[in-house]
Each structure stands twice: as structure tokens, then as C-alpha cells.
VMD Tcl script that draws the C-alpha trace (Angstrom):
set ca {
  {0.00 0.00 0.00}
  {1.64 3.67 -0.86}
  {0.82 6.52 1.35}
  {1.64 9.89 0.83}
  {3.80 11.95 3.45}
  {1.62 15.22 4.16}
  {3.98 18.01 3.97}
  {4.18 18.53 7.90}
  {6.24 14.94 7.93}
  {8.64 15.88 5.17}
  {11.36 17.53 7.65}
  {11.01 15.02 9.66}
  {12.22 12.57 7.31}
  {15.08 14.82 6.15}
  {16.02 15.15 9.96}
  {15.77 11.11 10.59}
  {17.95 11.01 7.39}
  {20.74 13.64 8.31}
  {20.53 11.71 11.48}
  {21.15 8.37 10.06}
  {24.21 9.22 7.94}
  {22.97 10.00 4.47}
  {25.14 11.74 2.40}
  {24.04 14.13 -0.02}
  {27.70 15.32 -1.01}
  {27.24 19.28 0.41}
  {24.77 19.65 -2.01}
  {21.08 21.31 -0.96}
  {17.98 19.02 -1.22}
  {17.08 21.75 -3.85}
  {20.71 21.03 -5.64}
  {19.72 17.39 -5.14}
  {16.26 17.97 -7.27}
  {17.46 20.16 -10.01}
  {19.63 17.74 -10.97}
  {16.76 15.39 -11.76}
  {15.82 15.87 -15.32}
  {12.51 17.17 -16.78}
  {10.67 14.85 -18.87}
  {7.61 15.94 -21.34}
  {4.33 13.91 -21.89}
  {2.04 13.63 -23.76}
  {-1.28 11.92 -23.93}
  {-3.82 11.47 -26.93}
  {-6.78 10.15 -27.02}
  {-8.64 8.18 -30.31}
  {-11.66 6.81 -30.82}
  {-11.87 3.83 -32.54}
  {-14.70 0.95 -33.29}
  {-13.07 -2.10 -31.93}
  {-10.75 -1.67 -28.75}
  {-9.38 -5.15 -28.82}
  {-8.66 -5.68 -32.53}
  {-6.47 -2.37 -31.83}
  {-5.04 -3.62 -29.10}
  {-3.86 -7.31 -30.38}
  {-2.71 -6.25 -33.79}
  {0.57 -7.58 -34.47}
  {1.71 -4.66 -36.42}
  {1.10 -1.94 -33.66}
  {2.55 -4.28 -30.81}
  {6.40 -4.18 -33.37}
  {5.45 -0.57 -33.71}
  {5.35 -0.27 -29.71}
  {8.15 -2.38 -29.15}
  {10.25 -0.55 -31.66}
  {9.89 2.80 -29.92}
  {10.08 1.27 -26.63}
  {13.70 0.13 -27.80}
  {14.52 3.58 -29.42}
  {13.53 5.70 -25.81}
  {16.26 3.31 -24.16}
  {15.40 4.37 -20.35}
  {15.35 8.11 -21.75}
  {11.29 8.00 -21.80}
  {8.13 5.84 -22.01}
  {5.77 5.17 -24.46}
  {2.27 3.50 -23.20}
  {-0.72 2.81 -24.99}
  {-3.93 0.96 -23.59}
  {-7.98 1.15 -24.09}
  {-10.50 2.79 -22.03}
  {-12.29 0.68 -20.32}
  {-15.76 2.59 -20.52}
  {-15.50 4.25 -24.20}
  {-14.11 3.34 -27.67}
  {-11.21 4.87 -27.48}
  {-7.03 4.24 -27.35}
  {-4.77 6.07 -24.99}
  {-1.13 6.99 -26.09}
  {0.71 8.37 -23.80}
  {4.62 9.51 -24.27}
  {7.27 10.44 -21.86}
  {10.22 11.65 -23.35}
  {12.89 14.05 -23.24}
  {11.73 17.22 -25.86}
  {8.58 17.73 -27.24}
  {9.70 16.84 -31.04}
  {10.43 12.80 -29.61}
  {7.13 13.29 -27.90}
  {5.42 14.58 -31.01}
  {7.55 12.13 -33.23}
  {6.65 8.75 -31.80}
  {2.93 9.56 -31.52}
  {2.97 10.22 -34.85}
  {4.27 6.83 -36.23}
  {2.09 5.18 -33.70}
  {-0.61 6.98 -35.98}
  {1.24 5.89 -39.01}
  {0.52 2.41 -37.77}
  {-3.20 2.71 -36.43}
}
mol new
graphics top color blue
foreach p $ca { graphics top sphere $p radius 0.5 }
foreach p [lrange $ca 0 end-1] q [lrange $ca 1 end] { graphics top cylinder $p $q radius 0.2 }
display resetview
């Protein structure tokens, strides 16, 4: 089960870790985060008459799989059905906006 720290606990756990040894190098937590790189996504939506034919055909799956393999840990691409309306999600996570933009559009290519 995940829970989620309200904000009144978060010094506290910074505390228990200065207290327990963690080493952040003499870098800020704020150093710390903006070191963490930014990541775009983006999400379309399509509506389309069967879900599951969509979803099982053998040319969109190597599609997938092929942009799955070209993000190498740099991104994510996921794409699923709605489970109350005719329609396909794609989401992608990527680095700029133009790899975003890019792999949508051969999902497209492919749909």
C-alpha cells in the first residue's frame, strides 16, 4: 500500500535522514532535485470501433516495441484502451517535445 507523506512529515524525514548518515555530497535538497531531469508527456486520445482488434494487432505491438527500444530508459511510451468508451490512450514520456510529437505520430502511421 503507498501513502503519501503530508507536507508537515517531510522535515522530519530529512532530519531522521541527516541523522542516520545520508550523504548528499554538500549539495542542498534543492541542488539534489534540479539535478533530476525534466521529462515531457504527452497523452492522446482516439476513438476507434473495436478496442481489442487495436489492441492485439501484431503490427502496432512491433510498432510499440520498436519505440520502446529507441527511448532506451530516456522515456516511455504506453498505450492501452479505455475501459468505458471506444477509445485508445497513447501516452509519451520523453525528453523534448519533437520525440514526444515524433513517436505519436508513427504510432498513428501504424493505427
Amino acid at each position: 500500500m503507498i501513502k503519501y507523506l503530508s507536507k508537515e512529515w517531510r522535515p522530519y524525514i530529512l532530519e531522521e535522514m541527516l541523522k542516520n548518515g545520508y550523504n548528499f555530497e554538500g549539495q542542498s535538497l534543492v541542488e539534489l532535485v534540479n539535478e533530476i531531469p525534466s521529462y515531457l508527456h504527452l497523452l492522446k486520445k482516439f476513438c476507434v470501433e473495436d478496442k481489442m482488434a487495436m489492441m492485439t494487432n501484431i503490427n502496432i505491438l512491433e510498432e510499440i516495441a520498436t519505440i520502446k527500444a529507441g527511448i532506451n530508459r530516456k522515456g516511455y511510451v504506453l498505450v492501452c484502451s479505455s475501459g468505458t468508451e471506444p477509445q485508445v490512450h497513447v501516452m509519451v514520456i520523453a525528453e523534448i517535445e519533437e520525440l514526444c510529437d515524433g513517436y505519436i505520430s508513427r504510432l498513428l502511421d501504424v493505427f
